[in-house]
C-alpha positions, 0 to 999 in steps of 0.5 A, a space after each residue: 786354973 787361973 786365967 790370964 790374957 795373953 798380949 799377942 794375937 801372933 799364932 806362931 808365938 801363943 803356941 809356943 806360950 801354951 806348949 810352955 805355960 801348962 799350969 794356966 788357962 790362957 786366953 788372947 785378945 781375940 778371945 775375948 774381942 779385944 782389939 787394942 793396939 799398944 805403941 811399942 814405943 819403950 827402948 827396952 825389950 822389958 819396958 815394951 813388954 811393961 807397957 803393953 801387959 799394964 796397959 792392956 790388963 788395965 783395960 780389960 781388968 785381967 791378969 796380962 802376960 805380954 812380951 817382946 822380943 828381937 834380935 841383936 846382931 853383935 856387928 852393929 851394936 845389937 841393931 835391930 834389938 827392940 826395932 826387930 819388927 819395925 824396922 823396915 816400917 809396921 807394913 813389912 813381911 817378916 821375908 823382906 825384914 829377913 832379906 834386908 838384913 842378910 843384905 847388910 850382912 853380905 860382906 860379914 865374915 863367919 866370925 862376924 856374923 854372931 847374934 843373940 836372941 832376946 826375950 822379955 815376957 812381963 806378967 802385970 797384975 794390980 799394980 805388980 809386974 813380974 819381969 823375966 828375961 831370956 836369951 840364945 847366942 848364935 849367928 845370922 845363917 848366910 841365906 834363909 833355912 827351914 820351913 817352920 817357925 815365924 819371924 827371924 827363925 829362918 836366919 837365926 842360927 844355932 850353935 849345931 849349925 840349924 836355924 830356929 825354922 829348921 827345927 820342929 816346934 817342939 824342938 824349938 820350945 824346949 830350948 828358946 829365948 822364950 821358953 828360957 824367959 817363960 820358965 824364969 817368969 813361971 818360978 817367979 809366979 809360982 814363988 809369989 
């Protein structure tokens, strides 16, 4: 079975990553006592998920899975899109990132609440990446709702009217942003 790091030491998503990537032995940075930090600094979700897998396979000469992901908000131009975890500053809980958006969201109607989530997850070896991408339509709920999940998934709403965190994680796995990408990235590898 082929290893390959996994650029996150987030366990809410290394969960998802494994409940979706079966057919590989995946192992995390604090597996094997890496401690790197990359500036995700790129204004794409693709270019801070190519940044991250070639800097960190280089450093540690393995095969690298990495990914970024936000949430872009239609009302304001996608805002705040590949600064979704930074944007109130890298010390920030994902509740005050939550509370600050629903704030600026307090006078948006039904009809202008629509967001997306967006995914890219990159798999870098010798010089090649493999680049995937996937996305969910839906809307930023009125308050937080539900218990599981990380980030965003409190707010993001779907479609049936649940947020992410409302749902189990297996729920969630079988239809994602990231499964959405991981299962693009796993045809492209299992084609190469």
């Amino acid at each position: 079975m082929k290893k390959i790091l996994v650029a996150s030491n987030n366990p809410g998503k290394l969960k998802e990553i494994q409940g979706i990537l079966k057919g590989y032995q995946l192992v995390t940075l604090k597996d094997i006592n890496c401690k790197i930090e990359v500036n995700e600094d790129q204004e794409t979700f693709e270019g801070n998920a190519k940044k991250k897998a070639k800097e960190i396979a280089e450093l540690t000469n393995m095969p690298c899975i990495a990914d970024d992901s936000g949430l872009c908000i239609e009302a304001f131009k996608g805002w705040p899109g590949v600064h979704t975890a930074r944007f109130l500053g890298e010390n920030a809980t994902p509740t005050e990132r939550n509370e600050a958006i629903l704030e600026k969201m307090k006078n948006l109607k039904q009809e202008q609440r629509k967001a997306k989530v967006v995914c890219a997850v990159v798999y870098y070896e010798e010089g090649k990446f493999v680049v995937a991408r996937g996305e969910i339509s839906g809307k930023i709920a009125q308050q937080p709702k539900g218990k599981n999940g990380f980030g965003f998934d409190p707010i993001f709403e779907l479609e049936n009217g649940k947020t992410y965190a409302e749902l189990s994680q297996k729920e969630k796995n079988e239809m994602s942003h990231r499964k959405k990408a991981l299962e693009n990235l796993e045809k492209q590898l299992t084609n190469k």
